[in-house]
C-alpha angles and dihedrals in degrees: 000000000000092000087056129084131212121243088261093054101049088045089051084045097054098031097250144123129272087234091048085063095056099039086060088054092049099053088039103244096116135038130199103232078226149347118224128221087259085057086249114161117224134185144184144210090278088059094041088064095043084056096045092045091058090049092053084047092045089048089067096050107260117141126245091249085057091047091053088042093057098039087051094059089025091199116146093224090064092043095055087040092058088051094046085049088047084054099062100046090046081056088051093047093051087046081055095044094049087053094055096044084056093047089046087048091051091051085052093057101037088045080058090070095042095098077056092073133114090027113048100100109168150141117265124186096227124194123236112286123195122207139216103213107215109168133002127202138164117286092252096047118104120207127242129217085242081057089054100054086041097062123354080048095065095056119084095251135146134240096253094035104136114240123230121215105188111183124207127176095286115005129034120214119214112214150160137230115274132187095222124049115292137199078277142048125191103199139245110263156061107335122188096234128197124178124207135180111210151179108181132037089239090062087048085062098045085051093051091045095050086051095056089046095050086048088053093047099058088033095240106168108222126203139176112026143346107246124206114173123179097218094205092187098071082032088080089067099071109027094200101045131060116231101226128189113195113191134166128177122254138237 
């Protein structure tokens, strides 16, 4: 067995894990040329190229179950449809990635603005938003988390959708932003806006109080309903506050 080498040696000679090695055996990629009465591995040169072979296949992206697959018919057109195939999802991953660069890059500006908050009252020109109206309870009602997996649960929403709280005379609706038209629509137009970070309810009302004050000093006449929206996404930077934007039209 001198022109063999032991699984440590063929990890250290192709720059891989122990545990790599034997992956590769169980999912039947790779055979030992023999196992010795001390349950040693060995392996030869022959082995030494079909490893080599399903790292050059992993490194372009194709999973161990292709690769056995491959290996099982051995015919070059498969092999050349796997990698067209890998193609297309690695074009789908960088669309993904590049998302999620923009989205990152958005959170960075808009976190530029954060030490702002708690005293940047001002008057925004917002576009039209239509709402998808999920659950509805009294003004004085505060939702549970058992509230929240009975019914916001059952809308297909993401984590780090932003919640609406549009309040009326009597009942206030909670919502999320929706590309068609939804049970509400917040209009088109100039809207007094005030952003909060809290960590208490009670701090949520001192906030909208302070909003309705600052609106009666500067005499800014404000119509249509009173917004609240829990913007989740500057949220993550501050695990024990909630970022909140109140906004209402005005007049």
């Amino acid at each position: 067995m001198k022109d063999k080498i032991t699984i440590g040696q063929l990890a250290k000679l192709m720059k891989v894990s122990t545990h790599q090695i034997r992956y590769f055996e169980e999912k039947g990629v790779l055979v030992p040329a023999s196992i010795e009465k001390n349950g040693y591995r060995m392996y030869g040169l022959k082995e030494v190229y079909i490893l080599s072979h399903v790292l050059s296949l992993r490194a372009l992206g194709i999973s161990v179950g292709k690769i056995k697959e491959l290996f099982d018919i051995d015919n070059k057109d498969d092999y050349v449809g796997i990698m067209k195939k890998s193609v297309v999802e690695i074009e789908a991953q960088i669309k993904a990635l590049e998302a999620l660069k923009q989205k990152t890059n958005a959170l960075i500006k808009s976190s530029e603005g954060l030490e702002d908050a708690n005293t940047n009252f001002r008057i925004e020109a917002l576009s039209t938003r239509n709402l998808c109206e999920v659950w509805r309870c009294t003004i004085d009602y505060v939702p549970t988390a058992l509230d929240y997996y009975n019914f916001i649960g059952k809308v297909e929403t993401k984590h780090d959708s932003h919640i609406y709280e549009v309040y009326y005379d009597d009942y206030c609706c909670l919502c999320t932003e929706v590309q068609t038209q939804g049970e509400h629509i917040l209009e088109k137009g100039n809207y007094l806006c005030y952003d909060i970070t809290i960590d208490s309810l009670e701090e949520l009302n001192t906030g909208v109080l302070k909003f309705f004050d600052y609106a009666i000093a500067n005499n800014i006449d404000l119509v249509k309903q009173l917004v609240i929206i829990e913007d989740t996404n500057l949220s993550i930077f501050d695990n024990k506050t909630l970022y909140i934007r109140i906004q209402m039209k005005v007049a």
